[in-house]
N, C-alpha and C positions, 0 to 999 in steps of 0.2 A: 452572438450569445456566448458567453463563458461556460465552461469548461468545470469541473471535477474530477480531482486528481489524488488518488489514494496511495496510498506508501505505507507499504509492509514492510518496517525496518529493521534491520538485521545487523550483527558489530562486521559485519563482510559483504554483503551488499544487500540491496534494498531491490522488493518486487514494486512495480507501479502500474497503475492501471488509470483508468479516464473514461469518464462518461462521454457519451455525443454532446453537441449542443445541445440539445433539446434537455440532457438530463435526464433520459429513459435507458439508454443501455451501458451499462458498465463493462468495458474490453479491457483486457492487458495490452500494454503498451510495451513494455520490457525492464529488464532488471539492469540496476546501477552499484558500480561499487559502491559502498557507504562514502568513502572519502571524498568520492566525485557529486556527492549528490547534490548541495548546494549547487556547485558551479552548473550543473545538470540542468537544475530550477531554473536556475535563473536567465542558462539557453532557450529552456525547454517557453519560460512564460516571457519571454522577448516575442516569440512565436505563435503562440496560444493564450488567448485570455482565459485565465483559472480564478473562480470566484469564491473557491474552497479548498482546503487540503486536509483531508480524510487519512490521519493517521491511527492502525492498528496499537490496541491499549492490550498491554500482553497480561494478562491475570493467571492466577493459580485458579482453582477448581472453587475453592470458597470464595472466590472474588476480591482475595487481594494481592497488591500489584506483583509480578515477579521479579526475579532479578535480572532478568533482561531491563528492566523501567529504567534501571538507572543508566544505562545507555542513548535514551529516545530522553531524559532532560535535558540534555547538553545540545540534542539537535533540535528540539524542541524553542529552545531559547536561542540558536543561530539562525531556525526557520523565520520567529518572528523577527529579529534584528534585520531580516533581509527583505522579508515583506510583510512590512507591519500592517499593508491594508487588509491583506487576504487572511483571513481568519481561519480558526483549525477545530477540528471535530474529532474526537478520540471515538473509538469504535471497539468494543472487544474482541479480541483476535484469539478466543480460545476456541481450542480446535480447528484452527481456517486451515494450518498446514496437515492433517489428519484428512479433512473434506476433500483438499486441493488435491492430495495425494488418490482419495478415492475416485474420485470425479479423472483423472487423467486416467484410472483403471477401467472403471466403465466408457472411457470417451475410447477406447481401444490404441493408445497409447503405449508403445511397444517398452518392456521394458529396460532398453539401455537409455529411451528418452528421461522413463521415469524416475531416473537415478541422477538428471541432471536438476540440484539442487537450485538454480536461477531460473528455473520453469515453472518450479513449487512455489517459489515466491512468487513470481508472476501473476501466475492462478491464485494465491491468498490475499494478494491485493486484490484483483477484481474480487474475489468472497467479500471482504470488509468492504469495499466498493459497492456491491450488490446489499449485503447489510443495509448499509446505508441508505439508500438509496429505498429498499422496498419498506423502512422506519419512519419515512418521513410525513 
């Protein structure tokens, strides 16, 4: 059974997360530099069959898009050139790094962990992964 795979994209690197087979739990996987991320993919689903890729859609407060967007067009349009079968699902990502932040507080997360910004993405990919996931 294939696989679900979220990417919380960053201009510095990318948090990632994946469902089980089954498609019930969403776990972090780990964070990639942005510029490795393609080559990453395309190790990563050599290995794994991924039937979706759940990328965070970064919005303002009113709901429109930020200036991060214009960052995630450009990978957006190398995701699909690279796998045109596997299809993409944008998910809103406001507030996931806010949540991911609080959730490593109450998970008793020491604070020199919480200071390591590839952790925070980590955890905001699984949020837009668990999003996902409990919308469907």
């Amino acid at each position: 059974m294939a696989r679900i795979l979220a990417i919380d994209y960053g201009q510095k690197r990318c948090g990632i997360a994946v469902t089980d087979e089954s498609k019930i739990i969403a776990s972090g996987l780990t964070t990639v530099d942005t510029k490795n991320m393609i080559s990453w993919l395309i190790e990563y689903t050599s290995k794994e069959d991924v039937e979706l890729f759940v990328i965070g859609e970064p919005k303002r407060l009113h709901g429109e898009a930020s200036e991060s967007e214009q960052y995630i067009i450009p990978f957006l349009k190398k995701l699909h050139h690279e796998f045109p079968k596997i299809p993409v699902k944008r998910i809103d990502e406001r507030f996931t790094s806010k949540i991911a932040f609080d959730t490593m507080i109450t998970s008793g997360i020491s604070k020199k962990k919480r200071r390591d910004k590839a952790l925070v993405d980590q955890i905001s990919a699984t949020i837009i992964l668990q999003d996902y996931l409990y919308n469907l």
